[in-house]
C-alpha positions, 0 to 999 in steps of 0.5 A: 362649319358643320351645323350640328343638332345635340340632344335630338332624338333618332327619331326626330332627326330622321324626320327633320333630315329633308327639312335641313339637308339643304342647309347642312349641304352648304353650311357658311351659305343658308340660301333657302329651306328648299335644296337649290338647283345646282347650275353646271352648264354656263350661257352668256348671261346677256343672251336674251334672243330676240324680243317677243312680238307685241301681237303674240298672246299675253301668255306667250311671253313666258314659255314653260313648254320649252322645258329643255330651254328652261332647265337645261343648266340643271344636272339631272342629279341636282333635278331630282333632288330639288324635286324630291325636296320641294315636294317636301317642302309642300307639305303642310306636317313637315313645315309646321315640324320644324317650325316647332322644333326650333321655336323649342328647345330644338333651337339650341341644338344649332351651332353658330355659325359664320357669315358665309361671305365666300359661299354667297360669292360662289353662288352668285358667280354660278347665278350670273353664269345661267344669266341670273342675278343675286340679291345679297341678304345678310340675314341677323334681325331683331337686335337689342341692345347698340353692340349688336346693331353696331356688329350687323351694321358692320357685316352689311357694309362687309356684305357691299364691298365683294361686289366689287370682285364679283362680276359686274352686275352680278349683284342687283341688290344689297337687302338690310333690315333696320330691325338689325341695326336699331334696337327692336323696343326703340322701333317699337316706341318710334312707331307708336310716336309716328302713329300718333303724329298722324292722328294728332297733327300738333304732336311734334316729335323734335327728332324726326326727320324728312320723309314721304307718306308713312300712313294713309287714313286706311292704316291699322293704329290700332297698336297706338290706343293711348298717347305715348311718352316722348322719346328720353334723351337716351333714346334719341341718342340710340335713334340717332345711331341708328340712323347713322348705321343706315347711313353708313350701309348707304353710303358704301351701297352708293360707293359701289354703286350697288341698290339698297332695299330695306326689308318690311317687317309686321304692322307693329313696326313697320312705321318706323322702318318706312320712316328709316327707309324714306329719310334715307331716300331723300338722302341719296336717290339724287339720281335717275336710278335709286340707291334705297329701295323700300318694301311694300306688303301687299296682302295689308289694306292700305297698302295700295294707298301707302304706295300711292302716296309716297310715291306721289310725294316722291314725285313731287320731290323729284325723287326717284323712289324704287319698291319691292313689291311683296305679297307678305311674311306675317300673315298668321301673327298679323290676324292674331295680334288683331283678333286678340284685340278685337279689331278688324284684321289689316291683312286682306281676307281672302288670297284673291283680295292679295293676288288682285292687291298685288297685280293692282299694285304691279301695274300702277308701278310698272307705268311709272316705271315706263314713264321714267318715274320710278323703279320696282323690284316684282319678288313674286312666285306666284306664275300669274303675277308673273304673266302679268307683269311680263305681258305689260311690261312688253307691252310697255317697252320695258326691257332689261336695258332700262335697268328699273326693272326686277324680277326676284324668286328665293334662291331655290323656289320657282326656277321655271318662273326664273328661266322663263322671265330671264329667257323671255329677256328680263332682269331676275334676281334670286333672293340669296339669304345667309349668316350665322345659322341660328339666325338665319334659320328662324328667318327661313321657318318663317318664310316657310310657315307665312307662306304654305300656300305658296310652297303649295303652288310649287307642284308647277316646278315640281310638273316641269321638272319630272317632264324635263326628267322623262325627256332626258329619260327618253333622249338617254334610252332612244 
């Protein structure tokens, strides 16, 4: 499928080009905005190398002088291209164009598109050549009606079973959103029920089922001004195949053995997703490794004290509980929404107050995690963070064998930060979205909008890449 743009003019797709190159360049797969490094050289994906010495300097364990080691899989044409675009990628114009472009009439230009099941399955193969993983992400959100929740259900499950063709262990993760499977207006309604319930404890919701720590006092409820109505009998209906759709998806993820991680989406919903996200935990983390893993947004207030709870409430379950520890996707509506309504904004204030919230929250799940207690997914781009938790994940004993340990980048960003976690003898993941087209890329723009500050941060690859480039310059000419 070639994705095509009508009724655009020359002008226009000139200045769009780099932004959707990537995407035209692999059309079944939609793997990132950003141009991925094109991996042509293959290592044992279990070569670690000897462990790092406990008395090296924290800094030491991830090493980016080595910049033949960290981008030797690379060809040099793919090198420059991923360079060129990721500058691009950087600025500011270009990412606010596009976003606008397909939030307007630009968005119909798209053509559909299909899953793209075969591409993923190539991607991850040539992933677990270099020693990276993949984490399958089928990427359709925000349905509303049952036909189509009943439509992605199916492309989830469809997404579990190739695992099994694929090579073992390839495959860290299957990620779902419940948004896909559970009309968007119920999630909305369920989360206005949950949150009052908190607030009034003799509120009793007849449908709602066992579950871990949703709020803490902390928590925005600001969305919840007045007293909800009741779910109608319709609705528990709808909420009951909902439910039945992730347990479905969780069933095949428990088949093939293979972890589920629920997505986090805004404040306005969230409540319901951890609902979904928890009930279906106590379901089926019965074993040492968990089957469902929830996600926690970091740059929100409350969320050290969420995670702080349901983990503790997990505990006391004896169950297993894994998280993916994000930073976040939804910080500019996050601060509209509350400013509209004149309240206090649920996303930390300054990007120190994130990047602390975040190294915070790393620490407390990495000491669970060596104390056999829990399992964390650390997606972050962000090399500090990266530092951190690989210094005290050493200093912890914590090695890849554990297998409650992940690192994870999107497929295209922070290759050094990738290269240097695998080589330093860590598990990495690289976040590998795809589906239909004109789905998936509202996803993208997003990811690129929230997080400007981050595609900022990639003049880090974009050093290490022109230092790789000079030296294979150099050893070509010399």
């Amino acid at each position: 499928m070639a994705m095509t743009i009508h009724g655009a003019t020359p002008k226009l797709l000139k200045n769009l080009r780099h932004l959707v190159r990537p995407l035209n360049s692999a059309p079944p797969c939609i793997s990132a905005v950003f141009s991925p490094l094109n991996i042509t050289e293959k290592t044992h994906p279990n070569a670690t190398g000897p462990p790092p010495s406990a008395a090296a300097a924290d800094t030491s364990i991830l090493d980016f002088d080595d910049v033949k080691g960290l981008f030797g899989p690379v060809s040099t044409a793919k090198l420059i291209s991923s360079s060129v675009i990721l500058h691009m990628a950087a600025m500011g114009p270009v990412v606010d164009m596009g976003t606008h472009e397909f939030q307007g009439d630009g968005k119909a230009g798209f053509a559909r598109g299909g899953a793209g099941g075969e591409e993923a399955g190539r991607t991850v193969r040539r992933l677990w050549d270099v020693g990276l993983r993949a984490m399958l992400d089928y990427g359709p959100e925000h349905t509303n009606d049952n036909v189509s929740c009943d439509r992605n259900s199916e492309e989830f499950i469809r997404t579990v079973e190739p695992t099994r063709s694929l090579p073992p262990s390839s495959v860290s993760f299957v990620v779902a959103k419940v948004t896909a499977i559970c009309p968007i207006d119920l999630l909305r309604r369920v989360s206005d029920l949950l949150r009052w319930e908190y607030k009034e404890h003799s509120f009793h919701l007849p449908w709602k089922l066992d579950t871990l720590p949703i709020f803490s006092d902390s928590s925005p409820f600001y969305h919840t001004p007045n007293k909800p109505d009741p779910l109608t009998p319709q609705e528990e209906r709808d909420l009951e195949l909902a439910h039945q759709r992730l347990v479905k998806i969780s069933e095949k993820c428990q088949e093939h053995n293979v972890p589920l991680v629920i997505d986090a989406e805004d404040t306005s919903l969230q409540p319901a997703i951890d609902y979904f996200t928890y009930s279906a935990a106590i379901t089926f983390n019965k074993y040492e490794h968990p089957i469902v893993f929830g996600t926690m947004q970091l740059y929100l207030k409350d969320a050290k004290e969420r995670l702080l709870l349901a983990k503790r409430a997990a505990d006391k379950l004896g169950l297993p509980m894994g998280f993916k520890l994000v930073r976040g996707a939804y910080i500019v509506s996050e601060r509209q929404v509350a400013a509209s309504l004149g309240v206090e904004s649920p996303v930390h204030d300054s990007i120190q107050q994130t990047h602390a919230s975040y190294d915070e929250c790393t620490l407390f799940m990495l000491e669970e995690v060596s104390s056999g207690r829990g399992s964390v997914v650390l997606a972050t781009h962000n090399v500090e963070s990266g530092k951190l938790a690989a210094s005290k994940a050493r200093d912890l004993g914590i090695r890849k064998e554990t297998q409650k340990l992940q690192f994870a980048q999107l497929y295209g960003m922070s290759e050094a930060l990738s290269f240097g976690l695998k080589n330093a003898g860590f598990e990495v993941s690289k976040y590998l979205p795809f589906g239909p087209v004109e789905q998936i890329i509202p996803y993208l723009l997003r990811r690129a909008e929230e997080n400007k500050g981050l595609l900022s941060a990639s003049s880090f690859d974009r050093q290490l890449m022109r230092k790789e480039l000079k030296r294979r310059l150099r050893a070509t000419i010399f």
